[in-house]
N, C-alpha and C positions, 0 to 999 in steps of 0.2 A: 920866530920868523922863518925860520928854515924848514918848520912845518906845515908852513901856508906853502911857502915855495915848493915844497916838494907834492904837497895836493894840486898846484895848480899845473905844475911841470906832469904828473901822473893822469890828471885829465885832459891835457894837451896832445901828448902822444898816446893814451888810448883810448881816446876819443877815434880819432883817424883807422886804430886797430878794428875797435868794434864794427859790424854789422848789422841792422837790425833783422830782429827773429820775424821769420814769414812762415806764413802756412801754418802754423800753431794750431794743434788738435783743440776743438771746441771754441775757436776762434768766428764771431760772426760778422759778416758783411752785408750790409744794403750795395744792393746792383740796381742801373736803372740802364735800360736798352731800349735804343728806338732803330728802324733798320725800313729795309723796302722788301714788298713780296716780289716774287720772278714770274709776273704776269710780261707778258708784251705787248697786252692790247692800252695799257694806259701806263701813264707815270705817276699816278696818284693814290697808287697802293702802300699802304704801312703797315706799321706795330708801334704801341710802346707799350715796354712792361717793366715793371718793378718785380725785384725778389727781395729774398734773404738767403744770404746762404750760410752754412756751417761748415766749418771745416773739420775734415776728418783725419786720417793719417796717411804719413806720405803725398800730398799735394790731393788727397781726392777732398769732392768737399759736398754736402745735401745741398740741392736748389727749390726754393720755395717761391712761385711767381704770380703773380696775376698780368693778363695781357689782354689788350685793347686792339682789335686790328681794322685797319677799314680799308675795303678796296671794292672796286669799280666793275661794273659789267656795262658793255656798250648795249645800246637798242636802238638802231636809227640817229637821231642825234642825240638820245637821251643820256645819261649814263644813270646806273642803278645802284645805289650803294647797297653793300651787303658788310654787317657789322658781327666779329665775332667777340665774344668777352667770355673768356677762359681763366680757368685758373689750371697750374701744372705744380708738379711737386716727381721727386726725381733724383737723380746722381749722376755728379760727374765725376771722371775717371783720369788722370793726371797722365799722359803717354811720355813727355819728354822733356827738358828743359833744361837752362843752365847750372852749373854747379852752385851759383849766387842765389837761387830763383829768382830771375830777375826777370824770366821770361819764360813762357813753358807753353806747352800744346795741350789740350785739354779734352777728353770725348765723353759727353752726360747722353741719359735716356732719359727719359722723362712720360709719367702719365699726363692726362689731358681729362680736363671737363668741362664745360662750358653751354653757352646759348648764341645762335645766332640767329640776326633778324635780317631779311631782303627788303629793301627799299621802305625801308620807316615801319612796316605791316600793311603799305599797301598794296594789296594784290590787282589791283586796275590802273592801270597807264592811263594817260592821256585820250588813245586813241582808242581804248577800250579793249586793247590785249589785256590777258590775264595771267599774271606771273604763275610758272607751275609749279616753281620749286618753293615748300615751304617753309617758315620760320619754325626752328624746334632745338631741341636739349641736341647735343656733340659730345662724343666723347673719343678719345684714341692715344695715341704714343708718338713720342718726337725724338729725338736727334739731334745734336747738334756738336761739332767738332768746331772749338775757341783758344785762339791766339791768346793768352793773357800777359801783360807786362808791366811788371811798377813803374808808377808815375815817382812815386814817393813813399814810404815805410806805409801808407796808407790808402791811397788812392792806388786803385790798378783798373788798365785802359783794355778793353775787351776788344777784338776783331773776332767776329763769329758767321756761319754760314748753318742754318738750321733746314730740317726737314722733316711736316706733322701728317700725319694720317690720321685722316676723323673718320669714323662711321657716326650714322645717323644721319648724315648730314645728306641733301640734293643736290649740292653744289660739289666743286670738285674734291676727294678726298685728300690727295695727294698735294701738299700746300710748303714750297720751299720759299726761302729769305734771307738775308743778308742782312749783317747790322753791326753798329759799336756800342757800347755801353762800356758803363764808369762803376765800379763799384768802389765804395768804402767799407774799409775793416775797422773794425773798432778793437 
């Protein structure tokens, strides 16, 4: 009896002791982020993208994404969608955080490849303009400095501000956004 009693007395109070281990070298997470681009001519620009990521040592960790973006150009009363579908792979770099990591500052680079398409592939409007810029392969580098904070030993809640530079591309190179994503670590 006094051995039960003393296992349960022993998991009672270190239980409350313990902390669970975060950041763990070769540790992986599914990320999912959705966010808005920084156009100002519409409100109906996005993202969502899915990763993976790995963790490496001291809080840095690999990011592996695929990303879905769709946003708007005006024409009269038209609006044109133009869709990009990427994928990026990449590192980010761990700047600062609490003793717990409970929360931390994060700054990743990232490569870039992808395809975008202007308004479906078609090059003729309504009125018979003729879109100039055209649909073709992207490729470039991104940016992105991220808020991260455990929800729970498992879940952590992202606040992030990104910036991608594409060559290849007609449209504008310079593509910044704002977002939150939820990753799970397994």
């Amino acid at each position: 009896m006094k051995k039960y009693l003393l296992a349960v007395l022993f998991v009672i109070t270190g239980s409350t002791m313990m902390q669970a281990q975060r950041l763990l070298p070769r540790q992986k997470g599914l990320e999912i982020n959705t966010g808005t681009l920084s156009r100002y001519d519409s409100d109906k620009n996005y993202y969502l993208s899915i990763g993976l990521t790995v963790n490496g040592r001291n809080g840095n960790y690999q990011l592996y994404a695929v990303e879905y973006t769709h946003q708007y150009s005006k024409y009269k009363e038209l609006r044109i969608p133009q869709e990009t579908y990427s994928m990026e792979g990449g590192y980010s770099f761990y700047l600062f955080g609490d003793i717990r990591k409970n929360i931390s500052l994060n700054a990743g680079i990232t490569g870039i490849i992808g395809y975008e398409t202007i308004n479906r592939g078609n090059e003729v409007l309504y009125d018979g303009a003729k879109i100039l810029s055209e649909e073709d392969f992207i490729y470039g580098t991104g940016g992105k400095l991220s808020l991260e904070t455990y929800l729970s030993d498992h879940f952590v809640l992202l606040v992030q501000a990104r910036a991608k530079v594409f060559w290849g591309t007609s449209l504008e190179q310079l593509r910044a956004s704002v977002g939150v994503g939820l990753r799970y670590n397994f």
